[in-house]
C-alpha distance (Angstrom), angle and dihedral (degrees) to the residues before:
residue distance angle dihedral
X1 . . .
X2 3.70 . .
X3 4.11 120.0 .
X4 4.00 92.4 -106.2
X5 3.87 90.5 54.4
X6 3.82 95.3 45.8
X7 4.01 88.9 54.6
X8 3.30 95.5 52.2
X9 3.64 100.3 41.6
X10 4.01 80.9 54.3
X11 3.94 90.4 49.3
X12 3.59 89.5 58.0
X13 3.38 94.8 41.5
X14 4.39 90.1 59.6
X15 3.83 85.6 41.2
X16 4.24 94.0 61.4
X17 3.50 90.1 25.5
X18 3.98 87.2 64.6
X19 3.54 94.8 34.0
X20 3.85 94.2 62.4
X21 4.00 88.4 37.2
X22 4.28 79.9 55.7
X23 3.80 90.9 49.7
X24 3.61 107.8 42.5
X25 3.54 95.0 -109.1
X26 4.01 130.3 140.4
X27 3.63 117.9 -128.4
X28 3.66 118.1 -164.0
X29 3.83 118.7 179.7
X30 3.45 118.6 -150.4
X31 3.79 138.5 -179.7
X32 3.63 119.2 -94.3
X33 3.59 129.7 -113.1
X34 4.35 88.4 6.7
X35 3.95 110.6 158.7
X36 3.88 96.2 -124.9
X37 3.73 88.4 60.9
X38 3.59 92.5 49.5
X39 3.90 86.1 54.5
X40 3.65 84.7 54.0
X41 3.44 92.2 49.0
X42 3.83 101.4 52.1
X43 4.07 92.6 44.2
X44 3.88 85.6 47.9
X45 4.02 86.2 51.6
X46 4.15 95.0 43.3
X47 3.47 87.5 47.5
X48 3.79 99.6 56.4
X49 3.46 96.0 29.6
X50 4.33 83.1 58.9
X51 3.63 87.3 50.3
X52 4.04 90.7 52.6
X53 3.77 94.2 48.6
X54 3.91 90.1 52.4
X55 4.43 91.8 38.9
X56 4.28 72.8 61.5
X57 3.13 102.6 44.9
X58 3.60 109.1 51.5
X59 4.13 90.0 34.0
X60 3.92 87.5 55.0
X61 3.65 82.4 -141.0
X62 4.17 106.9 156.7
X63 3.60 126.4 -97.8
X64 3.88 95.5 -104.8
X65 3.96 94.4 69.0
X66 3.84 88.1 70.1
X67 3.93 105.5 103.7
X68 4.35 76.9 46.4
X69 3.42 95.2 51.7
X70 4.32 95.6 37.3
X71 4.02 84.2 49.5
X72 3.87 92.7 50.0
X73 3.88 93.2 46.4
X74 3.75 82.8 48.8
X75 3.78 91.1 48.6
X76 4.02 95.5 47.4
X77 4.06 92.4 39.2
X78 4.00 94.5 55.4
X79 3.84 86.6 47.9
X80 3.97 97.5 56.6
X81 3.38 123.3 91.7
X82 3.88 107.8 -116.9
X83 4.09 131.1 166.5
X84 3.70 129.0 -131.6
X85 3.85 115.7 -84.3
X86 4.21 115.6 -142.7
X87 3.48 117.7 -131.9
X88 4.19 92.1 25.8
């Protein structure tokens, strides 16, 4: 990485760094690609993908409306206030 690319990846760094600090929110930086959030990835993904299969079920709602329904769940889950589980 050249010495122009490393300043501004730094400048935008302090920019969201300050704009979470300015609205209460909690960054955490963490490495990319790591295993354990992979495993946090793939239980997040069972999870809603369970959820979908039942949001089908009990609707009666046909087969085809399941990238809908998996993209709504997505939509609804990243929206919801949740808290940090140990160990995951």
């Amino acid at each position: 990485m050249q010495s122009h690319d490393r300043q501004h990846v730094q400048t935008v760094h302090g920019e969201m760094h300050e704009l979470c600090e300015c609205e209460g929110i909690k960054l955490n930086m963490t490495v990319p690609n790591h295993p354990a959030l992979n495993r946090v990835a793939k239980q997040a993904i069972r999870v809603l993908t369970n959820i979908v299969q039942v949001m089908l079920h009990d609707s009666g709602l046909p087969k085809f409306l399941w990238a809908e329904a998996f993209s709504t769940m997505t939509y609804v889950h990243n929206r919801t206030l949740t808290r940090a589980l140990d160990g995951l």
